[in-house]
N, C-alpha and C positions, 0 to 999 in steps of 0.2 A: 815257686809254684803258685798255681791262682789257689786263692781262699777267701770263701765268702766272708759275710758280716761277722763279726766276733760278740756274740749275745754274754749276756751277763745273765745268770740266775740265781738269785738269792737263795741260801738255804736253811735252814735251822742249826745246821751244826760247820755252816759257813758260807760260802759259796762258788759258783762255777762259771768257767768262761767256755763255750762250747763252739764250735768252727767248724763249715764242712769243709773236704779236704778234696772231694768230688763227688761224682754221683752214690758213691757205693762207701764212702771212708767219711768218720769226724773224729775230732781227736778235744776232747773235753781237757780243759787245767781244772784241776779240784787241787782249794782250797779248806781244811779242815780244821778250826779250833782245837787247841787242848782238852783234852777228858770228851773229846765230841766222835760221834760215831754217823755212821751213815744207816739206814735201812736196815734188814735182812732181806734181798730180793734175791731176784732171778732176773735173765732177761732170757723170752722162751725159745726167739728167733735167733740173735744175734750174736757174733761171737767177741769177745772184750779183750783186752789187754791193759793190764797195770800197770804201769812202773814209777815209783817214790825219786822225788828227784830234789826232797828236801824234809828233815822230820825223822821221827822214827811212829812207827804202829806196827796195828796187827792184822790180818784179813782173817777173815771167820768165815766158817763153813760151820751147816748144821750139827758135826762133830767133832771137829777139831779144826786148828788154826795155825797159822804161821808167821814165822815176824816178818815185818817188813819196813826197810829201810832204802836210802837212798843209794840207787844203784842196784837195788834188786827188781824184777820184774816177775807177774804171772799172768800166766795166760788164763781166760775165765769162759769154756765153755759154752753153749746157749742151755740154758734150764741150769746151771748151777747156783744151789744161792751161797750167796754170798757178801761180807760186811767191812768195812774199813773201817778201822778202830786208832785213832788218832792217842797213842796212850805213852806221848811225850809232852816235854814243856815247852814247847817250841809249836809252830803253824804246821798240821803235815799236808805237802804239796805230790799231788800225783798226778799223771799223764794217763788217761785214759782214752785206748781206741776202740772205735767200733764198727765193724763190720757184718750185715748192711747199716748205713747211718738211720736210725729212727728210732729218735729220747725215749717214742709212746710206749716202745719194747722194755715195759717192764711191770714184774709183779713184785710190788714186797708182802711181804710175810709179817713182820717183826718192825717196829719205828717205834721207838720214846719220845719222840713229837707227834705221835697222834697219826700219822698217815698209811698205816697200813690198809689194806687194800683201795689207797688213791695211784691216783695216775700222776706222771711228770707233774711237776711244777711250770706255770706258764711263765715266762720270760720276762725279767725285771726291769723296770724303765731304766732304770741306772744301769749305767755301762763303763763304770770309773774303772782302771785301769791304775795300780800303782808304775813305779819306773822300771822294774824289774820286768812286769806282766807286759808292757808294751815290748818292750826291748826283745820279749820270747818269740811275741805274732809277727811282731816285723823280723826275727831270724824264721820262723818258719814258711815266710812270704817270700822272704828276698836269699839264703842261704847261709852260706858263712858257719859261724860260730855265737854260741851262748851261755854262757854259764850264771850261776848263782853263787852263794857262800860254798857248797858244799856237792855239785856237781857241773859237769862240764857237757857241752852235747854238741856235736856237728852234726850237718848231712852230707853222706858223703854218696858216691855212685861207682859203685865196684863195677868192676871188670872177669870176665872169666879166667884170664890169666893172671887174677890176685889172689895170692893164699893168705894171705898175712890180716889178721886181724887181732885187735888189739885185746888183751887176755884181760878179764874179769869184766868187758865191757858188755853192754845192751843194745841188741840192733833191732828195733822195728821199721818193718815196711813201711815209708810213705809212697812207693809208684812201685809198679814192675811188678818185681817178685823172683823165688826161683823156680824156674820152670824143668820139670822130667822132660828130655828130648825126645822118649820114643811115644807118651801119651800126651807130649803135651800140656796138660796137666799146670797146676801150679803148687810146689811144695810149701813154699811160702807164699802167703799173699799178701795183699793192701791190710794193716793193722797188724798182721802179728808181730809179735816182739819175742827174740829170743837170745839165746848166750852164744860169745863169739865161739866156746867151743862147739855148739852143737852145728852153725855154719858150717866151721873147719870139716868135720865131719861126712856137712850135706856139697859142698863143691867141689867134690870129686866126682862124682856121680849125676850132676845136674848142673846147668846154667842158668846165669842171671839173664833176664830178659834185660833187652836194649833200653828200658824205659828206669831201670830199676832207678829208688832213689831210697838211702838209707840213712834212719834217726840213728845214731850214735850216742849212746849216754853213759857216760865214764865217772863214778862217784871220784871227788878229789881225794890225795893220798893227804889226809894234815899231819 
């Protein structure tokens, strides 16, 4: 699929490689130091998706939290706040989409670096890429397959006559979606990510649009 520039943004508690994916879709790699946290924000417009794809942490909400590890995903809302808490010994890596694409879409609350009620970070000159970070953009440009230590991802492009999906796996939308036949409608869209059971579920009763194209992320079994 086409993707624009691959930007690098420095961050205080690490940093991020951000990509749009088209007019309406970007999908951020966040990169996050040990004992390191992100913000407490919101975004007021736009609706997100997380999924950990190396690491263990936390995500926080204003009263309670959840863990989060590779191969878990959640969906995040527009106005929810929300925090990623990196609270392993190891780098915690996530995939983050956004739907509509725009960084400016956000408010934080809460930051131990000082930047509560600032706006995005502007764009870092540096754009270094380790071998693992390229290897990602080039499978999410060109297709195929990619993994790391500790999870595996394809894109794959389902059909209506497939039932079969791969159990404990994570599927976000990158094209298409699943579309309700009598509204129209789209149940799934560009960014969301969800569980192969709740798919099973929803393709009985709705079709994959013609265009669909689907991120597959499967934590390995060690």
């Amino acid at each position: 699929m086409s993707i624009g520039a691959v930007d690098r943004i420095n961050k205080p508690w690490g940093y991020e490689f951000r990509v749009s994916l088209g007019t309406n879709l970007s999908l951020t790699y966040l990169t996050l130091y040990p004992g390191s946290q992100t913000s407490l924000h919101c975004h007021p417009q736009k609706t997100t998706s997380l999924t950990a794809i190396s690491g263990i942490g936390t995500i926080r909400f204003l009263k309670d939290s959840i863990e989060f590890s590779s191969g878990t995903s959640f969906m995040v809302r527009n106005g929810l706040f929300h925090q990623i808490v990196n609270s392993g010994q190891e780098n915690l890596v996530v995939l983050e989409f956004e739907n509509p694409s725009d960084a400016m879409d956000l408010v934080r609350l809460e930051d131990e670096y000082g930047r509560s009620l600032k706006s995005y970070e502007l764009k870092s000159e540096s754009n270094s890429q380790n071998e693992t970070e390229e290897k990602f953009f080039h499978f999410i440009a060109n297709g195929g397959a990619w993994s790391n230590s500790e999870t595996e991802i394809m894109i794959i492009s389902p059909k209506n006559s497939e039932r079969s999906f791969i159990d404990d796996a994570v599927y976000a939308v990158l094209e298409g979606g699943l579309r309700d036949r009598i509204s129209n409608s789209l149940i799934l869209r560009e960014g969301d990510c969800t569980s192969s059971s709740t798919i099973q579920r929803l393709i009985g009763l709705f079709e994959w649009d013609p265009t669909t194209k689907l991120l597959q992320i499967k934590k390995k079994v060690m």
